[in-house]
Structure formats: structure tokens, C-alpha cells
N, CA, C and O atoms as CSV, one atom per row, in Angstrom:
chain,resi,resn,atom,element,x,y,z
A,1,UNK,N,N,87.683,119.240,102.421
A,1,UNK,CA,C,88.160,118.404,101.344
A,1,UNK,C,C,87.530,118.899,100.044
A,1,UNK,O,O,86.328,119.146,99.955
A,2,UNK,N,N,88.250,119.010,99.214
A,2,UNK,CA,C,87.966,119.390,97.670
A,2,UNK,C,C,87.437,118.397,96.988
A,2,UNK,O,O,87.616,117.196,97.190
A,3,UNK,N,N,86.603,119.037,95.954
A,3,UNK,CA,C,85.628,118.374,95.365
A,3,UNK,C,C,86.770,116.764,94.349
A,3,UNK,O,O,86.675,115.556,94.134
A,4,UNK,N,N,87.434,117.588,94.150
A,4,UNK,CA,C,88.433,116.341,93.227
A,4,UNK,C,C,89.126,115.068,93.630
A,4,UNK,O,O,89.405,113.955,93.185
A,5,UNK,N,N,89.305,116.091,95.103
A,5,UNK,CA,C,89.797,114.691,96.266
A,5,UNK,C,C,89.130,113.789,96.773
A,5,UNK,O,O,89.604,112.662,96.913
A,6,UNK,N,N,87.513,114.205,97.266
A,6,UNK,CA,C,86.345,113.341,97.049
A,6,UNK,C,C,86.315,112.428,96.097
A,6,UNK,O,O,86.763,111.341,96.462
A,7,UNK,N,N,85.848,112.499,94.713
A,7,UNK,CA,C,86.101,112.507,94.011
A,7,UNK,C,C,86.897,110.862,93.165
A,7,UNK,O,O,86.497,109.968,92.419
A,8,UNK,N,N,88.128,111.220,93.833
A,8,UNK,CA,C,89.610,110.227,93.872
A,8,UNK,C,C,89.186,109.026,94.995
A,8,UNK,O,O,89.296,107.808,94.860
A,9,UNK,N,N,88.616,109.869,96.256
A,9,UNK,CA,C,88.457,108.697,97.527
A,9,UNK,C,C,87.334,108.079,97.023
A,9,UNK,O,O,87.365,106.891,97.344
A,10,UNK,N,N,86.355,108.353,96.375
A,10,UNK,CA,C,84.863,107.192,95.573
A,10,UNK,C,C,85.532,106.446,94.483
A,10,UNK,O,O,85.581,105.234,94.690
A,11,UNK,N,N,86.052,106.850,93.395
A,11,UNK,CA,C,86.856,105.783,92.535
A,11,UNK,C,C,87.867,104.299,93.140
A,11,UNK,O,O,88.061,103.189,92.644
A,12,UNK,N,N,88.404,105.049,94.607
A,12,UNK,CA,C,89.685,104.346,94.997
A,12,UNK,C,C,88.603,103.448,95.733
A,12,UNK,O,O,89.048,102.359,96.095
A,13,UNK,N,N,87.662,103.621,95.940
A,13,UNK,CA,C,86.686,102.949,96.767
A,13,UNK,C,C,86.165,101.889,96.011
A,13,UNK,O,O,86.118,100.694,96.304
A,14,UNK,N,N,85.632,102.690,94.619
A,14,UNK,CA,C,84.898,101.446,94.147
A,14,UNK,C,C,85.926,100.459,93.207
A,14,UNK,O,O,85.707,99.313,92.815
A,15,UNK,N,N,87.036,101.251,93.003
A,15,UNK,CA,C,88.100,99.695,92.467
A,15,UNK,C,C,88.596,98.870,93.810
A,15,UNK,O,O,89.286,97.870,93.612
A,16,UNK,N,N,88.269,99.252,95.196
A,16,UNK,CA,C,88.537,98.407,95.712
A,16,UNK,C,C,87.383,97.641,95.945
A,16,UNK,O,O,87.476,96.413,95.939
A,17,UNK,N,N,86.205,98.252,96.168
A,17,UNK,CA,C,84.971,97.004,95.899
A,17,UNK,C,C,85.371,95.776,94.658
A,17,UNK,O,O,85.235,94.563,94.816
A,18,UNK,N,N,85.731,96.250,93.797
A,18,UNK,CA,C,85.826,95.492,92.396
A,18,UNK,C,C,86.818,94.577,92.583
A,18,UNK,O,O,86.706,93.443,92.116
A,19,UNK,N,N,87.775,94.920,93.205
A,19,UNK,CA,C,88.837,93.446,93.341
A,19,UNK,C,C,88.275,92.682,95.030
A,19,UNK,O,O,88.841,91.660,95.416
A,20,UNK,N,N,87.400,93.182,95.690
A,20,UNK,CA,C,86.936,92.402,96.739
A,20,UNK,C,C,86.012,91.619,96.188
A,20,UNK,O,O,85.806,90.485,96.620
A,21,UNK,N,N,85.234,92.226,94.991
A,21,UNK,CA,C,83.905,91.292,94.497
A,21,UNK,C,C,84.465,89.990,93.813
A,21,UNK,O,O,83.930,88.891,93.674
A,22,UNK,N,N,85.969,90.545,93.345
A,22,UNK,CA,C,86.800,89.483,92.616
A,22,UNK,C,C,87.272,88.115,93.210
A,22,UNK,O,O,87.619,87.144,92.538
A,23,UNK,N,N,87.225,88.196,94.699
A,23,UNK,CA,C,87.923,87.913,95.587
A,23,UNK,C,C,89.313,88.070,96.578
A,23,UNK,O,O,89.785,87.466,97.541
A,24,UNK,N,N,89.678,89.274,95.732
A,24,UNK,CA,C,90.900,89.685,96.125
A,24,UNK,C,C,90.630,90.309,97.782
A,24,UNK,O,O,89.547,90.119,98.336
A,25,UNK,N,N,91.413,90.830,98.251
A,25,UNK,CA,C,91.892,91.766,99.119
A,25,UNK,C,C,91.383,92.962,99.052
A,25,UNK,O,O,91.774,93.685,98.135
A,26,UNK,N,N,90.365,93.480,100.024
A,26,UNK,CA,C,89.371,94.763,100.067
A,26,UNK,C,C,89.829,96.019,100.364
A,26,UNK,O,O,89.125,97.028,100.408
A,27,UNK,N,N,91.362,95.943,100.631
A,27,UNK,CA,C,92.195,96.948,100.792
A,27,UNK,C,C,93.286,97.656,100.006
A,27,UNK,O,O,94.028,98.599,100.278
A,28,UNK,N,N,93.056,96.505,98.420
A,28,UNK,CA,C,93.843,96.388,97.348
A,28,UNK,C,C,92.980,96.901,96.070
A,28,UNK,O,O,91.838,96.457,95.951
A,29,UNK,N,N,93.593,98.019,94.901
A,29,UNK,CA,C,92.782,98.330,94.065
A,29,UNK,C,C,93.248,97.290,92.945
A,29,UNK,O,O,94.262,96.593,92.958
A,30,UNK,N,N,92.303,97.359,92.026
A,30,UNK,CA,C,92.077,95.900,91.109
A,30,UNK,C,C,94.354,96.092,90.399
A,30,UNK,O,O,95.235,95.279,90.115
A,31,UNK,N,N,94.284,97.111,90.432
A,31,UNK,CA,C,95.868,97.502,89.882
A,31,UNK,C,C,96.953,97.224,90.735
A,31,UNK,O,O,98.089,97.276,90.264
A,32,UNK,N,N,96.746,96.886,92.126
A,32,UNK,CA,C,97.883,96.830,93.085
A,32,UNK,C,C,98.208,95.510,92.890
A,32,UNK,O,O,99.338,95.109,92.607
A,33,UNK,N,N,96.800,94.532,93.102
A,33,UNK,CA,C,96.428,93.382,92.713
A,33,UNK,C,C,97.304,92.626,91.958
A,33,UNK,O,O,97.969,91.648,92.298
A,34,UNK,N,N,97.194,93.437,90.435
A,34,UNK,CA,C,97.562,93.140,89.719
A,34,UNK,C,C,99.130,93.144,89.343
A,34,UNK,O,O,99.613,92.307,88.580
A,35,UNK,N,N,99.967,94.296,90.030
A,35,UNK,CA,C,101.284,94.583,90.281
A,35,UNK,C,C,101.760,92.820,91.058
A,35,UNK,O,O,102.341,91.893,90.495
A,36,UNK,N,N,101.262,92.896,92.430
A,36,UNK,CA,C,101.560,91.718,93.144
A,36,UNK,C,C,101.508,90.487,92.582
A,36,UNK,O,O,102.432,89.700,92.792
A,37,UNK,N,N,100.441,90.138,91.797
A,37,UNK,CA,C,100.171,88.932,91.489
A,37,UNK,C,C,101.569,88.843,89.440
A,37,UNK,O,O,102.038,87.827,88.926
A,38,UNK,N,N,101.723,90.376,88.938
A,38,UNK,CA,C,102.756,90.138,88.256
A,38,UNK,C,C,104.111,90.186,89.058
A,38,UNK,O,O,104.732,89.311,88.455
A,39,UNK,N,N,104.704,90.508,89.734
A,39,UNK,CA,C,106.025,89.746,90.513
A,39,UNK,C,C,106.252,88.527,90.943
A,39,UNK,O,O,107.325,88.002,91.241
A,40,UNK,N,N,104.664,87.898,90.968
A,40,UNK,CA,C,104.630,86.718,91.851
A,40,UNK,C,C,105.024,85.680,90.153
A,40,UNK,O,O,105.039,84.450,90.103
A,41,UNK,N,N,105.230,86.396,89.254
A,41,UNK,CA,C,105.395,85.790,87.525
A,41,UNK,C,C,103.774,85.136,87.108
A,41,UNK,O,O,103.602,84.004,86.656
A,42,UNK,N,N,102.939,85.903,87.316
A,42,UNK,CA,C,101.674,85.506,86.811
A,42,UNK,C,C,101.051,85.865,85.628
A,42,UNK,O,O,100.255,86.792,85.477
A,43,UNK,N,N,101.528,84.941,84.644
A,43,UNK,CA,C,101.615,85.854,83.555
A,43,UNK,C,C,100.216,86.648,82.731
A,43,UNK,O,O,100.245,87.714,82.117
A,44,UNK,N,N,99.332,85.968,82.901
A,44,UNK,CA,C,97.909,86.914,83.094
A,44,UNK,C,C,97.761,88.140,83.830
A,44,UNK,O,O,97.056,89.017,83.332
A,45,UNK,N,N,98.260,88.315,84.822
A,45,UNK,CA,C,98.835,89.569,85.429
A,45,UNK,C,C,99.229,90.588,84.589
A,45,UNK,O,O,98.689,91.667,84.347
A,46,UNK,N,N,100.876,89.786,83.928
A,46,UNK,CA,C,101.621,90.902,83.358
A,46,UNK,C,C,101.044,91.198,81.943
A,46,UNK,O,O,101.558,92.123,81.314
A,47,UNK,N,N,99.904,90.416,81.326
A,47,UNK,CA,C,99.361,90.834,80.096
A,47,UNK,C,C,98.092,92.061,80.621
A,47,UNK,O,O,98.103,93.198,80.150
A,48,UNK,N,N,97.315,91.723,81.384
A,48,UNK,CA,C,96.824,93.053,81.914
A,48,UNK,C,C,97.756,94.122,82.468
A,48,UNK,O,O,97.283,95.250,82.602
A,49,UNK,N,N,98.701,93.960,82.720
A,49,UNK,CA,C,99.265,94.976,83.368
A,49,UNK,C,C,99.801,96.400,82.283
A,49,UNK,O,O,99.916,97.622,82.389
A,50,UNK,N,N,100.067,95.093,81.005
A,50,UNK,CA,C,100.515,95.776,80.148
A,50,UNK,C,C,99.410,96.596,79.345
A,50,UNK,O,O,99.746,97.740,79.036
A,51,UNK,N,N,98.468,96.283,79.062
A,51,UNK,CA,C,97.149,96.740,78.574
A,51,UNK,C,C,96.912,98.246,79.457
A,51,UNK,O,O,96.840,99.269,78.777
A,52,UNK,N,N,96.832,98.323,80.486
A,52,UNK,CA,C,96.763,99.249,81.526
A,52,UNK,C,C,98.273,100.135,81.209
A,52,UNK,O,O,98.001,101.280,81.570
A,53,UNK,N,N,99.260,100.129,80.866
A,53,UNK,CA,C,100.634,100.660,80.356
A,53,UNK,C,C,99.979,101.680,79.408
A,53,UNK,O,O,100.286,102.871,79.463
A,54,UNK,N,N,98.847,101.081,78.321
A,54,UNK,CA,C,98.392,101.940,77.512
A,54,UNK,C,C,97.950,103.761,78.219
A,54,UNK,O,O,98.387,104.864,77.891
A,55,UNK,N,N,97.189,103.456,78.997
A,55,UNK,CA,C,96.452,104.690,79.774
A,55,UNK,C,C,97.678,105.386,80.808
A,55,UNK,O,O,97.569,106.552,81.188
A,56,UNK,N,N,98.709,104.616,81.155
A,56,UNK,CA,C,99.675,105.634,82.320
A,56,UNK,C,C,100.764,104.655,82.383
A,56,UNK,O,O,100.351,103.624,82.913
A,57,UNK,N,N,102.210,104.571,81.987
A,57,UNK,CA,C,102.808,104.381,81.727
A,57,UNK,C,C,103.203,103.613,82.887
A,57,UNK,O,O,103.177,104.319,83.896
A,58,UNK,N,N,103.580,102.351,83.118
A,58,UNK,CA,C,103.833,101.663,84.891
A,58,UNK,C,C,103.003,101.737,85.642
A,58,UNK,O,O,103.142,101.856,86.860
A,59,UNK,N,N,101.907,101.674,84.979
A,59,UNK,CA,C,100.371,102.048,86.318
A,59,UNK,C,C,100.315,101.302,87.097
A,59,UNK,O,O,100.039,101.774,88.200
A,60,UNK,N,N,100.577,99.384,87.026
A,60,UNK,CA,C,100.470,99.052,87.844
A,60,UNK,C,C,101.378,98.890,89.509
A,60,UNK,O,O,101.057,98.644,90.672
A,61,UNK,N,N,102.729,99.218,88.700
A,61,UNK,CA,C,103.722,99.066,89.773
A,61,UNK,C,C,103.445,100.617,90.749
A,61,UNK,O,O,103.243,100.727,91.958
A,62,UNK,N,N,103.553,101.895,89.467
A,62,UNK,CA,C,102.807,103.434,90.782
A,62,UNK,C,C,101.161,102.896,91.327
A,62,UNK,O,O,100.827,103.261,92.454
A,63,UNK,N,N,100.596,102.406,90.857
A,63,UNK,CA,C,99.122,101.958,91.782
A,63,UNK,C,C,99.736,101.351,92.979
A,63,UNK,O,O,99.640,102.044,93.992
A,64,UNK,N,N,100.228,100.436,93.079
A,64,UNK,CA,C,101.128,99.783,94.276
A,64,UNK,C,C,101.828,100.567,95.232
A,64,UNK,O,O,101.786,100.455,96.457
A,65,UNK,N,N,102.358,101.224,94.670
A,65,UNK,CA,C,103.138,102.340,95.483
A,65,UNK,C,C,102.130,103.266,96.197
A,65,UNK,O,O,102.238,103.817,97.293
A,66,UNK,N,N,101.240,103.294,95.404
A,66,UNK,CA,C,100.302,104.571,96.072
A,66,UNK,C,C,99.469,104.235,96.778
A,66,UNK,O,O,98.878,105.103,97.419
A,67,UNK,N,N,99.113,102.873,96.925
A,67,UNK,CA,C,98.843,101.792,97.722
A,67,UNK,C,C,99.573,101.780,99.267
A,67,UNK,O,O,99.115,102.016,100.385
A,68,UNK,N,N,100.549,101.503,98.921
A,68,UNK,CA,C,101.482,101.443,99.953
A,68,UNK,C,C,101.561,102.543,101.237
A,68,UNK,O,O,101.589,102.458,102.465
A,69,UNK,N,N,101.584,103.807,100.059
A,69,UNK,CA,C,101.511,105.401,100.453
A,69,UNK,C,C,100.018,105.619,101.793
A,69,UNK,O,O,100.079,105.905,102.989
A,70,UNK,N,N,98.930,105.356,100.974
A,70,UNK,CA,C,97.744,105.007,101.607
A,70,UNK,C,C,97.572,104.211,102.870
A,70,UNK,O,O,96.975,104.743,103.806
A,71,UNK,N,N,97.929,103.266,102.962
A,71,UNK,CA,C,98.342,102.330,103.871
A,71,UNK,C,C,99.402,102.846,105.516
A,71,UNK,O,O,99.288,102.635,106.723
A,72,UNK,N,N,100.405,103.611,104.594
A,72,UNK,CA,C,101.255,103.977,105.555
A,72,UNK,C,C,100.768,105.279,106.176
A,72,UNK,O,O,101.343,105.758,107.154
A,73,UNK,N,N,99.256,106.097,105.366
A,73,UNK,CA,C,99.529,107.336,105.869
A,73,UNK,C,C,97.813,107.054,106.911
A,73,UNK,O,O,97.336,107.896,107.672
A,74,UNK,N,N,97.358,106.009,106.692
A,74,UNK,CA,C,96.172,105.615,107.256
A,74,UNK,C,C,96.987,105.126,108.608
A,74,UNK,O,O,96.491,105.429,109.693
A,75,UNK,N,N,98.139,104.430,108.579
A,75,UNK,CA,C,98.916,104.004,110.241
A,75,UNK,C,C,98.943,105.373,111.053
A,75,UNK,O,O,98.713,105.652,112.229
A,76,UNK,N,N,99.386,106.237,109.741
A,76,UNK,CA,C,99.868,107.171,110.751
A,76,UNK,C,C,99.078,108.172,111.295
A,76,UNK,O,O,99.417,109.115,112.009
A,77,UNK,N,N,97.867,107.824,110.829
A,77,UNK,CA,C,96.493,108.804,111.375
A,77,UNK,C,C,95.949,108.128,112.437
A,77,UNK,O,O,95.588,108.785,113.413
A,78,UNK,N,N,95.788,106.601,112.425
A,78,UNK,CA,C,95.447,105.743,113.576
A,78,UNK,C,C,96.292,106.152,114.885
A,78,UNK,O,O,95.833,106.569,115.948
A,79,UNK,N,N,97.767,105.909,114.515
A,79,UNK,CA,C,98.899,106.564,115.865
A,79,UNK,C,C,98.225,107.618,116.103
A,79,UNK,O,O,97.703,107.358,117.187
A,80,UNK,N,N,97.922,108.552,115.826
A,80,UNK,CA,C,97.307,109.646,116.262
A,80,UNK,C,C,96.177,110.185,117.358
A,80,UNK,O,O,95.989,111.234,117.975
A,81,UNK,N,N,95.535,108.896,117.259
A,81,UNK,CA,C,94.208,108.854,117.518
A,81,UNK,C,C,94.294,108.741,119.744
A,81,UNK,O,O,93.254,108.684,120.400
């Protein structure tokens, strides 16, 4: 594993500490979070969400997705096993 991909897996780690310390879901980064809880029409949600728009354009809805991605590719390493 490359140093950058490391790297990516300690960040993805510690925003998921950060929305577990929050109380959220320890498997959710503070941005997936935040995707879910704006569909659910939370509108504190969608004002952070938008703030975060600044740095990557739809971050929270691709955080979700890549979420998802993660999720599905962690099943498919477990099947494996």
C-alpha cells in the first residue's frame, strides 16, 4: 500500500472517529452524515453541506457515495474470506 493511500485510510478514520464522538454512526464520515441527515430535509444539514460545496463541489452527496463504495467493497472482501 502506498504512502497516499495510507494516508486517505487515517483521515477516513479519524472523520469517522469525529462523527462517532458526535454520536453519529462509527461507520459514517462526518460528510455522509451529513448527506443523510440533508435528504432526511434537515436543514442544518443542508447549510453545512453547503459550506463544504466551497472546498469540492457536491462533497457531501460524492462522500456518501464513496461511503457506500467502501461499504460494498469491505462485503466483498469479507465473502472472500
Amino acid at each position: 500500500m502506498g504512502v497516499r493511500r495510507y494516508l486517505l485510510r487515517v483521515l477516513i478514520a479519524g472523520d469517522q472517529m469525529i462523527n462517532a464522538l458526535l454520536g453519529g454512526d462509527p461507520d459514517e464520515t462526518v460528510s455522509d452524515a451529513l448527506y443523510r441527515h440533508q435528504t432526511e430535509g434537515k436543514r442544518w444539514a443542508c447549510v453545512l453541506c453547503r459550506f463544504f460545496d466551497n472546498f469540492e463541489r457536491d462533497h457531501c452527496r460524492k462522500s456518501w457515495l464513496r461511503g457506500i463504495k467502501r461499504m460494498q467493497d469491505a462485503l466483498a472482501a469479507s465473502d472472500q474470506l
